[in-house]
PQR file of N, CA, C, O and H, with PARSE charges and radii, in Angstrom:
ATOM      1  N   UNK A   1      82.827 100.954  93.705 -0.4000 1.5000
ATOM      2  CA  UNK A   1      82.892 100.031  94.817 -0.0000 2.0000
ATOM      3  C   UNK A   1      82.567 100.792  96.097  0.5500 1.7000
ATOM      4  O   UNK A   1      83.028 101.923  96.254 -0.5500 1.4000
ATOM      5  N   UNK A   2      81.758 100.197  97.059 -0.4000 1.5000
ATOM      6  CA  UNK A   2      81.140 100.976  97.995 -0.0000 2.0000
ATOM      7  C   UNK A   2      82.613 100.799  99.092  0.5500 1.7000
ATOM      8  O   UNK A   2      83.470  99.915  99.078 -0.5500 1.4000
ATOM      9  H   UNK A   2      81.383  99.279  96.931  0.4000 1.0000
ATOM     10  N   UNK A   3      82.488 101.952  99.947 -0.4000 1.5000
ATOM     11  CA  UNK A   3      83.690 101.731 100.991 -0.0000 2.0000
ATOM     12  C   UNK A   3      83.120 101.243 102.183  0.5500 1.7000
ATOM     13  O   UNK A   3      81.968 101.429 102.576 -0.5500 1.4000
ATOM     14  H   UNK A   3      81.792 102.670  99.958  0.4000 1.0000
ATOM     15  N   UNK A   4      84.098 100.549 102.772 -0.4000 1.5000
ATOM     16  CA  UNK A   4      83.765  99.999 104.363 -0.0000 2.0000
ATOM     17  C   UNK A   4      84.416  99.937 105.450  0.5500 1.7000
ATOM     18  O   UNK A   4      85.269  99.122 105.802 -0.5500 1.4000
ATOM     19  H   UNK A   4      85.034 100.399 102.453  0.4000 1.0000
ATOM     20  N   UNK A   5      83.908 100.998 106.081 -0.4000 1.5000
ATOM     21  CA  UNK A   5      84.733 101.570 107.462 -0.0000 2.0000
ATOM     22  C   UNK A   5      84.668 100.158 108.570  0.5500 1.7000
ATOM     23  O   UNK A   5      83.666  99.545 108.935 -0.5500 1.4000
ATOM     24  H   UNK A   5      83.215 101.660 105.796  0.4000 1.0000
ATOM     25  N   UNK A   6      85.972  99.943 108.896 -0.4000 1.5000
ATOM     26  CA  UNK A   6      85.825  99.196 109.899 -0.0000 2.0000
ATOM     27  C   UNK A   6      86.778  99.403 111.395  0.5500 1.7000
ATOM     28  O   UNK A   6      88.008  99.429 111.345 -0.5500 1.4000
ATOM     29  H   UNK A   6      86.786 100.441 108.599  0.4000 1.0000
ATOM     30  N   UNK A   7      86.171  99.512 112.429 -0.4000 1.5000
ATOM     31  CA  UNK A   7      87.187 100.123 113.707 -0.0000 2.0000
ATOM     32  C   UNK A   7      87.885  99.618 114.203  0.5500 1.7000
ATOM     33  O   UNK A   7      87.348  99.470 115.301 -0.5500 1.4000
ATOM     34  H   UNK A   7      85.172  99.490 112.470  0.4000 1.0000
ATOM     35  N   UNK A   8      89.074  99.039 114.267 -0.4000 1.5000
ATOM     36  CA  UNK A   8      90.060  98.193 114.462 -0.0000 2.0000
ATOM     37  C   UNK A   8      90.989  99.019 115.314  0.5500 1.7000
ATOM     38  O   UNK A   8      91.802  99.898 115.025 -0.5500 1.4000
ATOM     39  H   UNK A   8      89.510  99.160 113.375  0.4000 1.0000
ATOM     40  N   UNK A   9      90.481  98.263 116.880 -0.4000 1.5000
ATOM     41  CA  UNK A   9      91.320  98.788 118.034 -0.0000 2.0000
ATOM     42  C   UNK A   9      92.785  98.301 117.556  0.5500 1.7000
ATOM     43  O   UNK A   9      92.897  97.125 117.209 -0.5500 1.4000
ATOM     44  H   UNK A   9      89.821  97.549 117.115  0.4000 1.0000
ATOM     45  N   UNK A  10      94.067  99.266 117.517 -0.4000 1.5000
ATOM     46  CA  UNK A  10      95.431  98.674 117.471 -0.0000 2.0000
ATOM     47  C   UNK A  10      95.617  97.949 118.524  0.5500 1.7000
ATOM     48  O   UNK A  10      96.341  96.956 118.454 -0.5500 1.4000
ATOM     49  H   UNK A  10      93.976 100.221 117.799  0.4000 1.0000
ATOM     50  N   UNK A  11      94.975  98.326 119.737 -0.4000 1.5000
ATOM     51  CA  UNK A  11      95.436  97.782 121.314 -0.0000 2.0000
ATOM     52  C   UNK A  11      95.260  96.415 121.593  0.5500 1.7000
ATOM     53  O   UNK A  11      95.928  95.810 122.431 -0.5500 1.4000
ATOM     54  H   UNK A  11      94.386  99.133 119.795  0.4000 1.0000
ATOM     55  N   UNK A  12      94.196  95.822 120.768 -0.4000 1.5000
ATOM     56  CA  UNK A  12      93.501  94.686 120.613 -0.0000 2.0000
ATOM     57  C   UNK A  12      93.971  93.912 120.081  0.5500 1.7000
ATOM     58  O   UNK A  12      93.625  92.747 120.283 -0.5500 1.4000
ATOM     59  H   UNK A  12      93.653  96.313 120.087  0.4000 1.0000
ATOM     60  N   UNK A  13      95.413  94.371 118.756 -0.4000 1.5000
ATOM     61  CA  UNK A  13      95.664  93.537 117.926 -0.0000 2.0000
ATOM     62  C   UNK A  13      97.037  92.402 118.462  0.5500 1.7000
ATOM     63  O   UNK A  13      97.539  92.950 119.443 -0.5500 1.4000
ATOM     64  H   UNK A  13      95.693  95.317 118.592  0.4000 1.0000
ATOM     65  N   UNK A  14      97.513  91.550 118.275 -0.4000 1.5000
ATOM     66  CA  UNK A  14      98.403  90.897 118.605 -0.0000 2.0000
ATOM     67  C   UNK A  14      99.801  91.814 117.930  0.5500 1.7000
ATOM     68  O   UNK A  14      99.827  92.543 116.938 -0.5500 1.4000
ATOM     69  H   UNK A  14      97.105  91.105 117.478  0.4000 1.0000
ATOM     70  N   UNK A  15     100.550  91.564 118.586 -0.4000 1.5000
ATOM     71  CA  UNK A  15     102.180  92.037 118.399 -0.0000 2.0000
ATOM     72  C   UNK A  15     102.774  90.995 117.410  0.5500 1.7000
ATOM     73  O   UNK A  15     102.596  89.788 117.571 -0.5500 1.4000
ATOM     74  H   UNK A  15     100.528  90.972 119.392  0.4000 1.0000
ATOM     75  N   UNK A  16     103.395  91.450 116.510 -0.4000 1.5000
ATOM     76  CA  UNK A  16     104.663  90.507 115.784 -0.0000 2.0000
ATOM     77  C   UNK A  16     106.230  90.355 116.275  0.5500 1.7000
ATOM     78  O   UNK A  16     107.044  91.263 116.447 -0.5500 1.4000
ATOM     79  H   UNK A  16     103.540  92.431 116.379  0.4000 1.0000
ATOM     80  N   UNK A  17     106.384  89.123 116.428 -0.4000 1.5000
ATOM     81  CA  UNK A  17     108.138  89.152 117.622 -0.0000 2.0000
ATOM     82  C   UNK A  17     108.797  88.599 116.671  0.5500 1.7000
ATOM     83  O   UNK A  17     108.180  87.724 116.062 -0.5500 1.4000
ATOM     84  H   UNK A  17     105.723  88.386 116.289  0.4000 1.0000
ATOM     85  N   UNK A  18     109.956  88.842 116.307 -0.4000 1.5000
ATOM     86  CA  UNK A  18     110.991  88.189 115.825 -0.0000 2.0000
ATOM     87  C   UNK A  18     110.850  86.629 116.335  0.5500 1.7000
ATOM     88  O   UNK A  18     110.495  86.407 117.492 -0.5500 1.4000
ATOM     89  H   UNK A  18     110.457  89.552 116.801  0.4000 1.0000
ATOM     90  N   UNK A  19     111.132  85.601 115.452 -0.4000 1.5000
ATOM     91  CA  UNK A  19     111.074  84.119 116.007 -0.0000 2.0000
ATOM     92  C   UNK A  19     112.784  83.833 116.747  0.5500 1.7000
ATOM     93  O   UNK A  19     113.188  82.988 117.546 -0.5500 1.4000
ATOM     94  H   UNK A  19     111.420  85.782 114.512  0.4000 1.0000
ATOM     95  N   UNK A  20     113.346  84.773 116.161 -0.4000 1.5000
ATOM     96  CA  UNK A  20     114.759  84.580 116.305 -0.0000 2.0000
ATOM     97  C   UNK A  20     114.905  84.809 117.888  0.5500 1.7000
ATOM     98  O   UNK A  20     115.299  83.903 118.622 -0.5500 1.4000
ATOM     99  H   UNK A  20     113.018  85.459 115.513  0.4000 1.0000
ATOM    100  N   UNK A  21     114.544  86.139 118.383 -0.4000 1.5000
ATOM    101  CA  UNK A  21     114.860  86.761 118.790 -0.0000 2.0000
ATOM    102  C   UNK A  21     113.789  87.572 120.140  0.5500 1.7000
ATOM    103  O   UNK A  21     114.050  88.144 121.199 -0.5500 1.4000
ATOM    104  H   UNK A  21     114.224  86.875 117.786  0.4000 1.0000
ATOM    105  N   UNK A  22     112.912  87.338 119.624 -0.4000 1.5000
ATOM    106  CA  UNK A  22     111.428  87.958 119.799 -0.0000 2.0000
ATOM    107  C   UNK A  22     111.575  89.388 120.157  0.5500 1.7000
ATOM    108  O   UNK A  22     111.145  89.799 121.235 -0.5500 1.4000
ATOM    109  H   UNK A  22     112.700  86.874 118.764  0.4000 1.0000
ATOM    110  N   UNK A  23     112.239  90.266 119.190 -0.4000 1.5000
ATOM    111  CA  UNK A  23     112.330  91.730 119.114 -0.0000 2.0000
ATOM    112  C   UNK A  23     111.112  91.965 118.379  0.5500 1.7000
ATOM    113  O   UNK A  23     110.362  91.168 117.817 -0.5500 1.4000
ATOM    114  H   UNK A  23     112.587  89.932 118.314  0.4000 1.0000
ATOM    115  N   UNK A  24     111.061  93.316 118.504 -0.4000 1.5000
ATOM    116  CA  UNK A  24     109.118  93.614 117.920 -0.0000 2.0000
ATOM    117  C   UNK A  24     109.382  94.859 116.846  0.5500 1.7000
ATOM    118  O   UNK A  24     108.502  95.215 116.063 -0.5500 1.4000
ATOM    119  H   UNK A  24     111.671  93.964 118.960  0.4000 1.0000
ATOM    120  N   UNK A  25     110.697  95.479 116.900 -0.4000 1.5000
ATOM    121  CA  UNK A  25     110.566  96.500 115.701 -0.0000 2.0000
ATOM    122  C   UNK A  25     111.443  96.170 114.629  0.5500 1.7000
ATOM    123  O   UNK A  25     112.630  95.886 114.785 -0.5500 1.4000
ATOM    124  H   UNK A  25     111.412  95.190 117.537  0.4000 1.0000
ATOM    125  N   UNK A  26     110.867  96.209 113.579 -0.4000 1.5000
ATOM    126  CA  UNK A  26     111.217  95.530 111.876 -0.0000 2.0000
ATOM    127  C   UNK A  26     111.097  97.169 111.089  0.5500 1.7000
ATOM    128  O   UNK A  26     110.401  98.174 111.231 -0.5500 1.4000
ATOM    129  H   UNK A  26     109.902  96.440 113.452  0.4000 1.0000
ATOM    130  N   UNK A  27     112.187  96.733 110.239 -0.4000 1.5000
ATOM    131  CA  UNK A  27     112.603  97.745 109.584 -0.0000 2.0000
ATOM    132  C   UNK A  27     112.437  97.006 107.486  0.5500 1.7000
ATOM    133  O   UNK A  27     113.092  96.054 107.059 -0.5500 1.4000
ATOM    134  H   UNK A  27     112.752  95.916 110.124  0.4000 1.0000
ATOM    135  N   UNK A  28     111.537  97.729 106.754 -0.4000 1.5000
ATOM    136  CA  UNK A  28     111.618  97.368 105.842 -0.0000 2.0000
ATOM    137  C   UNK A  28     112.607  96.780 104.718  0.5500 1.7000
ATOM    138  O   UNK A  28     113.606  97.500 104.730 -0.5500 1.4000
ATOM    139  H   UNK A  28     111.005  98.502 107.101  0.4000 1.0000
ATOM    140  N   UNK A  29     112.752  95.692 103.677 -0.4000 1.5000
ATOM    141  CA  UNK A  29     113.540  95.445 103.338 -0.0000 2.0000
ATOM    142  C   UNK A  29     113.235  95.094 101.699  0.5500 1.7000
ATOM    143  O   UNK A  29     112.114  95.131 101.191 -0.5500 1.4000
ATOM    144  H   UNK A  29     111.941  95.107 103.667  0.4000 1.0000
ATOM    145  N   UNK A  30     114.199  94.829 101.162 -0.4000 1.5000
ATOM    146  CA  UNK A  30     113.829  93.936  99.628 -0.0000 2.0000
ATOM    147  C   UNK A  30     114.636  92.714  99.327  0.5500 1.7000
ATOM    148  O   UNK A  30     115.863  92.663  99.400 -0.5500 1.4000
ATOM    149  H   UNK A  30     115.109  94.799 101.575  0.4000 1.0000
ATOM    150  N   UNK A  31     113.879  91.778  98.997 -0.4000 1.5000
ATOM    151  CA  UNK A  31     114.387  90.704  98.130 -0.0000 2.0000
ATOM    152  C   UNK A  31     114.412  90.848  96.757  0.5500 1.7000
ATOM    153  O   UNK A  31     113.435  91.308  96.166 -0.5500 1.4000
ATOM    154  H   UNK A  31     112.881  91.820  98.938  0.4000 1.0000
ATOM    155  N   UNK A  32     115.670  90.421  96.038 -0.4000 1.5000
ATOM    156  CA  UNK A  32     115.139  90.643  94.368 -0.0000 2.0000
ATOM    157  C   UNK A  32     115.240  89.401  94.043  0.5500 1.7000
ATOM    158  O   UNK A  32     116.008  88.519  94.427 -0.5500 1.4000
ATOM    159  H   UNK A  32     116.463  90.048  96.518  0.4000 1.0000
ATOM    160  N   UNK A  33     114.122  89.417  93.060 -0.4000 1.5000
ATOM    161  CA  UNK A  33     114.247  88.280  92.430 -0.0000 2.0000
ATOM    162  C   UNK A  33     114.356  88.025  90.894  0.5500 1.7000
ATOM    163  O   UNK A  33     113.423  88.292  90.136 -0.5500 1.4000
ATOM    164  H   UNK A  33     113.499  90.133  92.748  0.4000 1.0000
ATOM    165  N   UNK A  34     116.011  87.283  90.304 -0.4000 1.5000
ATOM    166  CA  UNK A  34     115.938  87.656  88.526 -0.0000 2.0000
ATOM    167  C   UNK A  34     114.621  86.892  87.862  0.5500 1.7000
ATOM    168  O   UNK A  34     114.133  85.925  88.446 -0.5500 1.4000
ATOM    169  H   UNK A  34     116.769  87.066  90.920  0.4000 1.0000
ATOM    170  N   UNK A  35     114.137  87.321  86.758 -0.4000 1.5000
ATOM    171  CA  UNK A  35     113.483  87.035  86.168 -0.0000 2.0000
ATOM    172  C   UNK A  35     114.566  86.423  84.983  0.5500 1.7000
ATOM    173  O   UNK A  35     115.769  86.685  84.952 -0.5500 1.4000
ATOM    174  H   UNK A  35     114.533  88.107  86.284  0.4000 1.0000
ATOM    175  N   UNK A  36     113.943  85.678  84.164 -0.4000 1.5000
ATOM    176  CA  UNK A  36     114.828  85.599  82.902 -0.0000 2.0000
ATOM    177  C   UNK A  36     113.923  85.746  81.875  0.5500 1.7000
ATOM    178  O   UNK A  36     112.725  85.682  82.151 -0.5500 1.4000
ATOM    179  H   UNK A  36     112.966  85.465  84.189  0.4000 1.0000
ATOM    180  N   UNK A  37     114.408  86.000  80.318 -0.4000 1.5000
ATOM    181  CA  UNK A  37     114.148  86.647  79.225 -0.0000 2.0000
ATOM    182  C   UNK A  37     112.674  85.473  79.123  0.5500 1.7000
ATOM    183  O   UNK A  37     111.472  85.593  79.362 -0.5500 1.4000
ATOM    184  H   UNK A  37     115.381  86.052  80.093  0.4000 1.0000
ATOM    185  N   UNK A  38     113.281  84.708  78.793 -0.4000 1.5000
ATOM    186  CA  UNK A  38     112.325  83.644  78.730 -0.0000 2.0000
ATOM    187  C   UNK A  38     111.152  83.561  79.849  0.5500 1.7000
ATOM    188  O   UNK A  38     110.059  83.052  79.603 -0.5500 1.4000
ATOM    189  H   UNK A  38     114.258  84.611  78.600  0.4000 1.0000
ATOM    190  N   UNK A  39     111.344  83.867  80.539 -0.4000 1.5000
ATOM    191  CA  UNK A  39     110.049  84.185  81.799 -0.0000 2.0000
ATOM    192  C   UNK A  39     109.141  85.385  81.806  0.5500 1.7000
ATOM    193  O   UNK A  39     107.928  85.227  81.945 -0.5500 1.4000
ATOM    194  H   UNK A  39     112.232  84.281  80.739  0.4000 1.0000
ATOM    195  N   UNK A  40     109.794  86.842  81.631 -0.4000 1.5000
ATOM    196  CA  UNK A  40     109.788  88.409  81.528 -0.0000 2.0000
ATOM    197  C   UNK A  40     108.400  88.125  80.219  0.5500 1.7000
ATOM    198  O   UNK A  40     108.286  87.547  79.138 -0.5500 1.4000
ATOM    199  H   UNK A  40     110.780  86.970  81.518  0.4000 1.0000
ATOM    200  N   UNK A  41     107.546  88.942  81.152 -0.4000 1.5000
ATOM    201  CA  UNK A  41     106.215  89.092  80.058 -0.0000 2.0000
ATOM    202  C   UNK A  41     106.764  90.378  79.059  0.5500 1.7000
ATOM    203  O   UNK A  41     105.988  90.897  78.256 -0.5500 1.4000
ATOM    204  H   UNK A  41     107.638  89.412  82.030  0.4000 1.0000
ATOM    205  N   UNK A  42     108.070  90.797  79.186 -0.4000 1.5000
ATOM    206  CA  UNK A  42     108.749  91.981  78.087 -0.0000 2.0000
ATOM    207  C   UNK A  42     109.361  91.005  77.460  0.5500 1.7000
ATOM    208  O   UNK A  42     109.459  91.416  76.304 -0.5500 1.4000
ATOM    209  H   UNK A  42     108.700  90.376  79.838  0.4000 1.0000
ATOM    210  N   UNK A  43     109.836  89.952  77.521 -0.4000 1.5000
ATOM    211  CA  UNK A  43     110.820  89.560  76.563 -0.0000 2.0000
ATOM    212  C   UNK A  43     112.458  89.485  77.067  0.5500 1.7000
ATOM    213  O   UNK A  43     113.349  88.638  77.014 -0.5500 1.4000
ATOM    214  H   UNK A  43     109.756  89.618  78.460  0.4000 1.0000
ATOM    215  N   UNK A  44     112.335  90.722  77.526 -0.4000 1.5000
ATOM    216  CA  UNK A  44     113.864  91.004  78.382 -0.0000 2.0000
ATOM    217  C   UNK A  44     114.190  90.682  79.828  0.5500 1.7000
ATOM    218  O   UNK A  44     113.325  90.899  80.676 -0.5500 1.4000
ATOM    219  H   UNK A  44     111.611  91.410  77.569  0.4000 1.0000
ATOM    220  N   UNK A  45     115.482  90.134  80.214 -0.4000 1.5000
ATOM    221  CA  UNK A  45     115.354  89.699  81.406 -0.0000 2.0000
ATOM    222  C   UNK A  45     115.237  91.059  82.625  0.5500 1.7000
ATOM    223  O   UNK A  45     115.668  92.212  82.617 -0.5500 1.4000
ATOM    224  H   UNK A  45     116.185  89.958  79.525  0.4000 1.0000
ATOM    225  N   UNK A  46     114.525  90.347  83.506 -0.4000 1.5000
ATOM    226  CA  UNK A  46     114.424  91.814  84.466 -0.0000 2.0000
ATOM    227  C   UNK A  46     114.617  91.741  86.082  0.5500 1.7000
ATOM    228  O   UNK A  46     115.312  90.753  86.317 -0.5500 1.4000
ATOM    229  H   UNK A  46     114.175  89.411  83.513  0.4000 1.0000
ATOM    230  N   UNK A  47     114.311  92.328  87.120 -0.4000 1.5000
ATOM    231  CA  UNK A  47     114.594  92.394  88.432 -0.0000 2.0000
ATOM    232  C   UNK A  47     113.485  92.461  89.048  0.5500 1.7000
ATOM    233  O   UNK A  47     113.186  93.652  88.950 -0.5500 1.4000
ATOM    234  H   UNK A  47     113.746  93.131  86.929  0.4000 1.0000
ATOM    235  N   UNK A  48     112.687  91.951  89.617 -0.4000 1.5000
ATOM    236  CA  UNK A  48     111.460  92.265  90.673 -0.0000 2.0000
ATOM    237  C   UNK A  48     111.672  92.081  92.401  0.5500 1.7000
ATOM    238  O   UNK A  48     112.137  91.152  93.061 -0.5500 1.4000
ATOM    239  H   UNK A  48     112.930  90.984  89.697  0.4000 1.0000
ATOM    240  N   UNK A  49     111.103  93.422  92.789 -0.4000 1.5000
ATOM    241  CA  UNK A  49     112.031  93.551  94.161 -0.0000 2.0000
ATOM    242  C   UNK A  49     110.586  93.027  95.338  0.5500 1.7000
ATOM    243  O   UNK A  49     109.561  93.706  95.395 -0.5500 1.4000
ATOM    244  H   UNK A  49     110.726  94.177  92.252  0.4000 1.0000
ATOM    245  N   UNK A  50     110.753  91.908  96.074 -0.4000 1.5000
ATOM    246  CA  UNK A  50     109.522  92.046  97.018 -0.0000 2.0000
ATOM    247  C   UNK A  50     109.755  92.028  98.611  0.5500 1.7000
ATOM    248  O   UNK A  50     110.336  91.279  99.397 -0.5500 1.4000
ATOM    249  H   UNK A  50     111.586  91.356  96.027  0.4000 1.0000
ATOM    250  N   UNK A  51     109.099  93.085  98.690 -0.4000 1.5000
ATOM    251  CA  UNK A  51     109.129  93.691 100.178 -0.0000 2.0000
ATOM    252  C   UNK A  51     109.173  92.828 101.338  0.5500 1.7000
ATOM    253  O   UNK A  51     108.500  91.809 101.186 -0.5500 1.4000
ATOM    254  H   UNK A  51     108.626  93.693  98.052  0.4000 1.0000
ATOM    255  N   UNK A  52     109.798  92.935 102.517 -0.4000 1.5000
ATOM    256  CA  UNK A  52     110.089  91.890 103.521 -0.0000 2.0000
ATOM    257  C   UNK A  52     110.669  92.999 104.594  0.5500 1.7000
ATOM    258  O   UNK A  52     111.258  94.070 104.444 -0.5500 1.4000
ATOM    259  H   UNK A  52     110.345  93.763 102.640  0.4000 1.0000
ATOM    260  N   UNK A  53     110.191  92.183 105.852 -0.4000 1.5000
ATOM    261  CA  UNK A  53     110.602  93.017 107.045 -0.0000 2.0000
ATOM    262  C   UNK A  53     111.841  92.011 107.899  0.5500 1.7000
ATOM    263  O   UNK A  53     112.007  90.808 108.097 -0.5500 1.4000
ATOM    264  H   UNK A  53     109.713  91.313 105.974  0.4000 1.0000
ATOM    265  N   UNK A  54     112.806  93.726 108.365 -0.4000 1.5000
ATOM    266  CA  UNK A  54     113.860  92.165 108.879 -0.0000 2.0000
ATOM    267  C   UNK A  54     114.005  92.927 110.233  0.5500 1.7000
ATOM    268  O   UNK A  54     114.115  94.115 110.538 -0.5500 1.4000
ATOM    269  H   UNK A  54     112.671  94.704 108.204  0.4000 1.0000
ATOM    270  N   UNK A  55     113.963  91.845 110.860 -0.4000 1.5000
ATOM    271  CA  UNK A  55     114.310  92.528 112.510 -0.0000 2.0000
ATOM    272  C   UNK A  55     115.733  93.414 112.608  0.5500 1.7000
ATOM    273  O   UNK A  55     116.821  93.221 112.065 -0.5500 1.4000
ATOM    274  H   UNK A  55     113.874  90.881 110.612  0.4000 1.0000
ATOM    275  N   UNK A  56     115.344  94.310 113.387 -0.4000 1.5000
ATOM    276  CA  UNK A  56     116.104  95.630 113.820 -0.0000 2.0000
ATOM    277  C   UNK A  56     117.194  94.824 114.914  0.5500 1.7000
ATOM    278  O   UNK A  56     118.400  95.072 114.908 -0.5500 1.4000
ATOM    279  H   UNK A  56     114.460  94.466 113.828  0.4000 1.0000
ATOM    280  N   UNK A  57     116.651  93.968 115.709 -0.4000 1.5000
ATOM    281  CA  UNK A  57     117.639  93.713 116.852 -0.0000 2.0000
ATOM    282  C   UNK A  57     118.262  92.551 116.438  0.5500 1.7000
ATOM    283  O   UNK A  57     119.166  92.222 117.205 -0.5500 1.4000
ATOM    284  H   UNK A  57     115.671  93.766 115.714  0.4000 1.0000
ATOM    285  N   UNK A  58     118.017  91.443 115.022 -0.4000 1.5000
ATOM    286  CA  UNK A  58     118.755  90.617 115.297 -0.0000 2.0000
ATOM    287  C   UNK A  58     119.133  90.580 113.521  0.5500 1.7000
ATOM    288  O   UNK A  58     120.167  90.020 113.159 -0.5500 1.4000
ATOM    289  H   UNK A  58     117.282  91.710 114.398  0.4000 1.0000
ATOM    290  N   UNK A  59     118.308  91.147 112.623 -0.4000 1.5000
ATOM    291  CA  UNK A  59     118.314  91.161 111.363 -0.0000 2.0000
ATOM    292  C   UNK A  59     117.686  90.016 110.905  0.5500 1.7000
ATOM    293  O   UNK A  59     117.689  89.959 109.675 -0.5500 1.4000
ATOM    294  H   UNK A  59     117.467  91.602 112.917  0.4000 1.0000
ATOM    295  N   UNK A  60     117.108  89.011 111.502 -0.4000 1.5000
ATOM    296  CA  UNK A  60     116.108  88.367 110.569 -0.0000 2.0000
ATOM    297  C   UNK A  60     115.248  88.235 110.172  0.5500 1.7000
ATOM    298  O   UNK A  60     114.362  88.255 111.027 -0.5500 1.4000
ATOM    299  H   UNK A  60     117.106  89.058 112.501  0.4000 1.0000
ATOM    300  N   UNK A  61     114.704  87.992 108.636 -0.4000 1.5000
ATOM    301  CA  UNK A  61     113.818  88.235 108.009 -0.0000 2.0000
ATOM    302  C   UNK A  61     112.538  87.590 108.572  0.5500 1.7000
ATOM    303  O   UNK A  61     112.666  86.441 108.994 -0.5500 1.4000
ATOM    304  H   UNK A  61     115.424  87.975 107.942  0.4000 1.0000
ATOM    305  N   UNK A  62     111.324  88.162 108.639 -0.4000 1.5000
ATOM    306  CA  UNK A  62     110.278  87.686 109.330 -0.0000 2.0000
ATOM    307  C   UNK A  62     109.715  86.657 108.454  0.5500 1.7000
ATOM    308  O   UNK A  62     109.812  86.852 107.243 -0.5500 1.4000
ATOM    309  H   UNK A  62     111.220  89.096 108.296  0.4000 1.0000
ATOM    310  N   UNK A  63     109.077  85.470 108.923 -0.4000 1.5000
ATOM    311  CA  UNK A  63     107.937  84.793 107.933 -0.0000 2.0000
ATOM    312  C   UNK A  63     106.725  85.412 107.934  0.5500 1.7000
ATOM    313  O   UNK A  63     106.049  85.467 108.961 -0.5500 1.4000
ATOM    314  H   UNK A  63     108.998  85.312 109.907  0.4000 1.0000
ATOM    315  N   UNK A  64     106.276  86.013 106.619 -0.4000 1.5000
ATOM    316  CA  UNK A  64     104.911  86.895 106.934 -0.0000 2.0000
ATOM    317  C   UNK A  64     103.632  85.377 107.225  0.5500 1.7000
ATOM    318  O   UNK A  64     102.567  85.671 107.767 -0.5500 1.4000
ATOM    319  H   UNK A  64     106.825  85.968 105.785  0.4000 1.0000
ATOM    320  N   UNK A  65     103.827  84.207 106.913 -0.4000 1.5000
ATOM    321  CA  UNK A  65     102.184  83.379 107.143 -0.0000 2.0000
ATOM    322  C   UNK A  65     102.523  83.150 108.905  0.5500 1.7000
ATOM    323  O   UNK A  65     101.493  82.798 109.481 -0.5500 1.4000
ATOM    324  H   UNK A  65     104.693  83.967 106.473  0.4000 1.0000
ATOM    325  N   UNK A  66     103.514  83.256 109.676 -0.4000 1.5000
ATOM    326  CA  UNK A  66     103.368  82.608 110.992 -0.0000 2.0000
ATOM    327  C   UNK A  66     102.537  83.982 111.938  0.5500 1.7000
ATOM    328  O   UNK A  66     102.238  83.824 113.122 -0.5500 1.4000
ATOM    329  H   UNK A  66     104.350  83.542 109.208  0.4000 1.0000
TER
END
C-alpha cells in the first residue's frame, strides 16, 4: 500500500470541549462490555474493553460523533 503524507496544521484544527462543562483536557478511559458464551466467537463468555475519553475537569464521558 503506497503511503500518503498529508500536512495537517494542529493550529488549524478545531478544539474538543467537554459538552458538560466545556473543559478541553480528557484523560483516557475504558468501557467494558460482557460478551456472552453464546455471542463470544470462542465459545466462552468474555470482556471487551472500548476506549473512551472522560473529561479531567468534570469526568464526563465525551460523545466521540459530536
Amino acid at each position: 500500500m503506497d503511503n500518503i503524507n498529508v500536512n495537517i496544521n494542529p493550529e488549524e484544527l478545531r478544539d474538543v470541549e467537554c459538552e458538560a462543562c466545556e473543559g478541553n483536557l480528557f484523560t483516557p478511559s475504558f468501557l467494558i462490555k460482557k460478551v456472552s458464551a453464546i455471542q463470544s466467537p470462542t465459545g466462552q463468555a468474555m470482556m471487551i474493553p472500548i476506549q473512551v475519553f472522560r473529561c479531567d475537569n468534570c469526568g464526563e464521558v465525551i460523545d466521540p460523533s459530536s
